[in-house]
N, C-alpha and C positions, 0 to 999 in steps of 0.2 A: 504494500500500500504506500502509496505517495504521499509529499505532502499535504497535510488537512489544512483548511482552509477557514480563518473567523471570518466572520463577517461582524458589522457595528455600522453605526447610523449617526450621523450627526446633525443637528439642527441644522435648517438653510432655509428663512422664510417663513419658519413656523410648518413647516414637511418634515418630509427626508431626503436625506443622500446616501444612497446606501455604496459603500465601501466595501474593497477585497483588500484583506491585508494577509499577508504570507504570512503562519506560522513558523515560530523556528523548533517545533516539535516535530520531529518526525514518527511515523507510524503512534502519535498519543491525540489524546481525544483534547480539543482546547478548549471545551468548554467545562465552567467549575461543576462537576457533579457532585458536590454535595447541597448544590441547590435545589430546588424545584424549580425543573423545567417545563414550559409547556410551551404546545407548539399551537398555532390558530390560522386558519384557513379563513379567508373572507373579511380581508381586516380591514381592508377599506367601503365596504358596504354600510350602507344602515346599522342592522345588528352588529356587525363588528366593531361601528366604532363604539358606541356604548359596552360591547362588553371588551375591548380592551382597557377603556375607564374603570370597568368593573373589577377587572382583574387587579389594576393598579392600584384599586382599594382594599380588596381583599388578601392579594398577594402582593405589598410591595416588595420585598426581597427576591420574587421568582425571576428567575431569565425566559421570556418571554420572545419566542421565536413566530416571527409574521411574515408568511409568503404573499407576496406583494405583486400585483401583476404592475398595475400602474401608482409611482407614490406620489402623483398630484392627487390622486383622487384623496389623500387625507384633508380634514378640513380643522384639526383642531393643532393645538401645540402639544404633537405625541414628541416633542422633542427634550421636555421636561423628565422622561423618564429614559434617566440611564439604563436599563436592564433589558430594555427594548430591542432587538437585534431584528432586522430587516432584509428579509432573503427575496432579488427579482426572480422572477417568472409564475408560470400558472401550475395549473395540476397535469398539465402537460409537463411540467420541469420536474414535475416530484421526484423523479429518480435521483436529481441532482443533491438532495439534502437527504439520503439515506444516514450518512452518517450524521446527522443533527439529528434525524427522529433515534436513533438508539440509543439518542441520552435523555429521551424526553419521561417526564413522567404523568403528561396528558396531554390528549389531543384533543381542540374543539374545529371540529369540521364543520366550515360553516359556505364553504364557496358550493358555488352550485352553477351550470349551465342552464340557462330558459330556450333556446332556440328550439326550430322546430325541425332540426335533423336530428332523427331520430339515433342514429351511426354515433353521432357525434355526443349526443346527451348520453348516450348509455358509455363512451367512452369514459367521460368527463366523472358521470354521477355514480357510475360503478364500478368501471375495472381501472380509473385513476384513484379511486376512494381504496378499493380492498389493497392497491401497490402499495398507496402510502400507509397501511395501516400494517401491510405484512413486511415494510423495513422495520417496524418497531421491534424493542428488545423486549421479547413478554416475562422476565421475569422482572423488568422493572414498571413499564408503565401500569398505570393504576387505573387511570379511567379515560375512555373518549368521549365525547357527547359530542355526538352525532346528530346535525339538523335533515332532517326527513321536511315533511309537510304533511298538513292533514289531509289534503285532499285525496292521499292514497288511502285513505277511510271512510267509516261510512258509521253511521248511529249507534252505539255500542261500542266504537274504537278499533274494529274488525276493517279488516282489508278489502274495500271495496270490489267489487266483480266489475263493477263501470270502470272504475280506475284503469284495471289491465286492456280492457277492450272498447272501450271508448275515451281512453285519456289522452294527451296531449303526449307528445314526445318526451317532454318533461316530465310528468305526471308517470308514464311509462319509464322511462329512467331512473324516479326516486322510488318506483316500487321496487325495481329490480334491484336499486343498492341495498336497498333497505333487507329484499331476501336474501342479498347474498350476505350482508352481515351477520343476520341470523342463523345463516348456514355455516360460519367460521369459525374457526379458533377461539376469537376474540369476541363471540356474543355477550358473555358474564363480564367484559369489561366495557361494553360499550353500554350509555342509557342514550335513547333516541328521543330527543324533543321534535315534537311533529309541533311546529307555528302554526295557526289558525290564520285570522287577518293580523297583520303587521303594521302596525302603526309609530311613528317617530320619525325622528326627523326635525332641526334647528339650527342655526348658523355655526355646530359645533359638529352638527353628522348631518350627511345626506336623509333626503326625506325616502320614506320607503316608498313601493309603487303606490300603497294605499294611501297613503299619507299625502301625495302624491296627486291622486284621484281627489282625496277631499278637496284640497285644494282648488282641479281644476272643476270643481261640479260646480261651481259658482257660473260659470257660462250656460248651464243648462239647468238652473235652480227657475229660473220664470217659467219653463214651463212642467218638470217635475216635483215640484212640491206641490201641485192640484194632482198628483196621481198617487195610489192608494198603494205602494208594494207589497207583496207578500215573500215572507221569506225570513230565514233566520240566521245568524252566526255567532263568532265570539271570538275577540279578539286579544292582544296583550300589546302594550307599547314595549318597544326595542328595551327600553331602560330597564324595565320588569323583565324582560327575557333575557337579559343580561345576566339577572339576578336569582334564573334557573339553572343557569349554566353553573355560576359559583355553586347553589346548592348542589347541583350533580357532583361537582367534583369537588364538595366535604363533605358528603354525607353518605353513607351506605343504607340508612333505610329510607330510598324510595325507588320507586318502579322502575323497570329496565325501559318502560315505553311510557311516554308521558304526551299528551297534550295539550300544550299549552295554553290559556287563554282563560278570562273572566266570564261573571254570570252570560247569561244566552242574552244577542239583542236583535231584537226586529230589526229589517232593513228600513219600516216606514217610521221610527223611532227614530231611526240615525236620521233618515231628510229631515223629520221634524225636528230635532236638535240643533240641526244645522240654522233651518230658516231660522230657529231662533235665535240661533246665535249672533245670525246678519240679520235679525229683525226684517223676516220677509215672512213670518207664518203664515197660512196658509187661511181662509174662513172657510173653506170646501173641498173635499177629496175626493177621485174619482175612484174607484176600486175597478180593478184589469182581471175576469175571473181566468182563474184557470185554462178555461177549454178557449179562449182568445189568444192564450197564448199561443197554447198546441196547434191551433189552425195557422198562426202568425207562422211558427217554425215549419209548416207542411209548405205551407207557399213559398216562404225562403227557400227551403229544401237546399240543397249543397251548398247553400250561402254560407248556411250557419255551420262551423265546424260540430262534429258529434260532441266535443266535451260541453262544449257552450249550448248546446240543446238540451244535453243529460242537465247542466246544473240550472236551464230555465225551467227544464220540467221537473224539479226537485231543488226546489229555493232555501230547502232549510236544512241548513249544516250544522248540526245539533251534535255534540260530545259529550264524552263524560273529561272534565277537564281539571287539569291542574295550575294554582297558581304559588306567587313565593307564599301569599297568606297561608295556605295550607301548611307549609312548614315553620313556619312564626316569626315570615320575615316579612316588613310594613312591604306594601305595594303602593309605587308613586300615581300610578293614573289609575285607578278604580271602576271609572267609569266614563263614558264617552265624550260625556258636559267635560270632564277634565282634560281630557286630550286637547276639545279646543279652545279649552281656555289658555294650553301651554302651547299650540298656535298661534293665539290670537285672533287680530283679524282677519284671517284666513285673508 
């Protein structure tokens, strides 16, 4: 074996620069193993940056390893924390940081491909997932937490039958990693948070896609708050999912599979929220039944992709779900009036 290789980051702007500096170790490991190490996937995203915050609170002393496709996309001052080491490329590159995951002692997998090659999403979301997780040394590492999505489920927490055969390339992707981890070595160390809607996003992280969405529904609030939705979900702000992550990896009693997300809410609750929020309420709603729909999707017909017909004809994403409350840690947004109050004015 050659020589290994640090890496380190130094401030520039309030980002990173990430740096290769030659070890003068030869065939030895350069990083301090009597730390806690962990390694994080998807660290310039929404959830990411919240929970590298998160980690920075819980764990300041850990060395904290983040593969980084692009480090403009940081938005805060990750430059404050020395312990931060910053590795370029994607899960396409993971081969190249075999030797930093064998000194880790957790992983939080949080990068994910959306596209709609199918080829390419099961590359990315399953057989880049099981490479980087079979460089680990398993008699050291402890835990991964592993982000899946709910939408590979169905009412009860079971693996939807729509998912496999009507899901999106993505959707088909995260079922398959999801089984093939289950089918691995490393099942009993990995707990899988499956995200519901994702919510967060501020001048310090990217806004998520929902988060996102809130924002732009403001163009189309004059003429959707006169209609009546039907439909249900449940969501978690990033900052709270942050603060799943830390409990997965200090805690040994809770579930290998978890669902993330707050009490259940209507979707015509969240419009009404909203108008209220921008003082646009509504004095009359129009209720869209069911079977208006179903004819709307027949006449579409190949318009509408199959996932997006399965979830208009089945609007209510209903789980059994887990939040930090349930383990006795405060949760900052509660409820959906909160999220946009820490908005604003939208």
């Amino acid at each position: 074996m050659g020589e290994s290789i640090k890496y380190r980051h130094e401030p520039l702007n309030h980002f990173m620069e990430c740096r290769v500096i030659w070890s003068d170790r030869i065939n030895g490991r350069t990083l301090d193993t009597m730390k806690t190490t962990i390694f994080v996937t998807g660290a310039t995203g929404c959830i990411g940056h919240y929970v590298l915050d998160e980690l920075h609170k819980s764990f300041p002393d850990a060395q904290v390893h983040a593969l980084v496709r692009d480090q403009g996309r940081f938005k805060g001052d990750i430059g404050r924390w020395p312990n931060l080491i910053c590795h370029p490329g994607s899960m396409d590159d993971i081969g190249q940081y075999k030797a930093v995951l064998q000194t880790c002692d957790h992983v939080i997998h949080i990068a994910t491909v959306w596209g709609y090659d199918l080829a390419v999403n099961l590359r990315i979301n399953r057989d880049r997932t099981m490479e980087m997780l079979n460089y680990l040394d398993p008699e050291r590492v402890k835990k991964i937490i592993y982000f899946s999505t709910a939408s590979i489920l169905t009412k009860g927490n079971v693996v939807s039958p729509a998912a496999r055969s009507e899901g999106t390339p993505y959707i088909q992707s995260k079922l398959a990693g999801y089984e093939a981890i289950k089918a691995s070595k490393w099942a009993n160390k990995v707990v899988t948070l499956f995200p519901t809607m994702v919510l967060g996003g501020d001048k310090s992280a990217p806004y998520s896609h929902i988060s996102q969405g809130v924002l732009d529904i403001r163009r189309y609030l004059w003429w959707a708050r006169w209609v009546k939705l039907h439909g249900a979900f449940h969501f978690l702000h990033a900052e709270d999912i942050a603060k799943m992550v830390t409990i997965g990896i200090q805690r040994d009693d809770i579930p290998h599979d978890m669902v993330i997300g707050v009490n259940r809410q209507t979707f015509n609750a969240t419009i009404l929220a909203i108008c209220k929020h921008l003082k646009k309420t509504p004095w009359i709603q129009l209720s869209i039944p069911a079977w208006v729909i179903r004819v709307m999707l027949w006449a579409l017909g190949s318009r509408v992709e199959s996932w997006g017909a399965h979830c208009a004809k089945h609007p209510y994403f209903e789980y059994d779900t887990h939040a930090p409350t349930d383990f006795g840690v405060p949760i900052r947004y509660p409820t959906f009036q909160s999220v946009l109050n820490q908005m604003g004015t939208l």
